[in-house]
C-alpha positions as CSV (number, residue, x, y, z in Angstrom):
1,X,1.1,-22.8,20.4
2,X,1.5,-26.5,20.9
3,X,4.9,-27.6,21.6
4,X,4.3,-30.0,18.1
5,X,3.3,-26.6,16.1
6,X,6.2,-25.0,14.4
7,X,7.1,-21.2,15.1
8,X,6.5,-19.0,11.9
9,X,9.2,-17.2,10.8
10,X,8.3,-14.2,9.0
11,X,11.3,-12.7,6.5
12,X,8.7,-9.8,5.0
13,X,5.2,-9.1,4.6
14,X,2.1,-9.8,7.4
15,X,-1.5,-11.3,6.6
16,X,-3.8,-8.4,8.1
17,X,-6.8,-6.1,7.8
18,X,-7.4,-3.7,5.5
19,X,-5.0,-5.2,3.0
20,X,-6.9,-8.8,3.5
21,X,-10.2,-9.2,4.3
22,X,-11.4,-10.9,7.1
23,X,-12.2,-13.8,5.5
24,X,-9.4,-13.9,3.9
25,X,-7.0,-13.5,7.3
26,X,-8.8,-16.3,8.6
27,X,-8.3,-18.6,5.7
28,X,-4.5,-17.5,5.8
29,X,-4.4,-18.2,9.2
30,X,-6.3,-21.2,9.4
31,X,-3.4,-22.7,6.3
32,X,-0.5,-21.7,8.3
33,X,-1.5,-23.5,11.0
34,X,-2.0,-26.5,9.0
35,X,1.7,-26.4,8.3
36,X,3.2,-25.7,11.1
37,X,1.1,-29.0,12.6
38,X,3.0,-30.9,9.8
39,X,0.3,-31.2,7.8
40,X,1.0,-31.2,3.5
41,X,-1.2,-28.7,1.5
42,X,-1.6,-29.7,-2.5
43,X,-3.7,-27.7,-5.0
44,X,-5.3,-25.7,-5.2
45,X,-4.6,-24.3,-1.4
46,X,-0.3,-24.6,-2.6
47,X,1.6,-25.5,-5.3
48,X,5.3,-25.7,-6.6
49,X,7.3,-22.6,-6.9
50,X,10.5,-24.1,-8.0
51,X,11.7,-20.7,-9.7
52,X,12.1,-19.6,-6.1
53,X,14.2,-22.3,-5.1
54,X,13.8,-26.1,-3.9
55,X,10.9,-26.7,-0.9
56,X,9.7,-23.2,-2.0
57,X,6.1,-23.4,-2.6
58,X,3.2,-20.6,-2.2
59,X,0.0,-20.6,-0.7
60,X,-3.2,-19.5,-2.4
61,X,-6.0,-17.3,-1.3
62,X,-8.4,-15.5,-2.8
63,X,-9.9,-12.4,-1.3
64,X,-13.2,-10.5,-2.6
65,X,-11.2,-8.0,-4.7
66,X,-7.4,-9.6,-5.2
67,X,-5.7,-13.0,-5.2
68,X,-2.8,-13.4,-2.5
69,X,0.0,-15.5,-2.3
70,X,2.3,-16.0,0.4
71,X,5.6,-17.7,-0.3
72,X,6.9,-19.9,2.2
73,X,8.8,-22.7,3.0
74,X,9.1,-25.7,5.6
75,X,12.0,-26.2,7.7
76,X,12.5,-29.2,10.3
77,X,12.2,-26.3,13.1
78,X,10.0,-23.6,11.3
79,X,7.5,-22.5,8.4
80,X,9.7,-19.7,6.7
81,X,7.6,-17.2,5.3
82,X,9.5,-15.1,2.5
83,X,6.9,-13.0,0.6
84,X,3.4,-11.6,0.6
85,X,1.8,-10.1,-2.2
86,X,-0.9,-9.6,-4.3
87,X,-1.0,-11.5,-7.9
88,X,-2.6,-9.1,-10.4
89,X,-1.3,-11.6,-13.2
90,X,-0.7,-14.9,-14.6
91,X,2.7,-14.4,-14.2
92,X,4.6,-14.1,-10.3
93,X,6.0,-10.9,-10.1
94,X,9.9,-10.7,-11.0
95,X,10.3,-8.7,-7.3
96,X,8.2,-11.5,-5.5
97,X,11.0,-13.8,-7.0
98,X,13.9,-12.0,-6.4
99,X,12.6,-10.8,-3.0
100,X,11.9,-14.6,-1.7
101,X,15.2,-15.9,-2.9
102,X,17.1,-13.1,-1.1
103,X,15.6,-13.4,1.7
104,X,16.2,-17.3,1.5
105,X,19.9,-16.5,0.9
106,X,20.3,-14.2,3.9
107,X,18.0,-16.5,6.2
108,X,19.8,-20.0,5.0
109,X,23.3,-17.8,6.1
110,X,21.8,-16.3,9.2
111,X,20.8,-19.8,10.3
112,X,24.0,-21.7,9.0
113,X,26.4,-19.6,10.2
């Protein structure tokens, strides 16, 4: 990893084969990347997932068989990554939710305190 890449900090879930496909992994991979370079994803790779919480947006990829998300966020020192989980619905699972903003909770204390 560059020294001007920033470490991935993963709070729950993992990107990897079976559950993605390879495809898939890669494209994960390849967006992560982008952010911990500093780069700014838009739609329709990441949008806005204020209901999370502020700076908490998710990326989007779409598999053969299933649509993923991975909610993450971007810290001066780190890309936080909260959640991973498949989205069978319009709707973001009410776990998914309350999952990433615990996690946030007990990751904002860990680092604050």
């Amino acid at each position: 990893m560059s020294p001007k890449h920033k470490p991935l900090v993963w709070l729950s879930g993992e990107v990897k084969s079976p559950l993605f496909s390879a495809e898939a992994r890669i494209e994960a991979g390849y967006l992560l990347r982008l952010l911990q370079a500093g780069q700014s994803l838009g739609m329709p790779r990441s949008r806005p997932m204020p209901v999370i919480g502020a700076r908490w947006p998710e990326l989007r990829i779409q598999d053969e068989k299933q649509t993923w998300r991975i909610l993450y966020r971007v810290d001066a020192d780190a890309v936080v990554i909260a959640e991973v989980f498949a989205k069978t619905t319009q709707a973001t699972p009410a776990a998914a939710i309350k999952n990433g903003q615990r996690r946030l909770r007990a990751y904002d204390d860990l680092v604050k305190g």
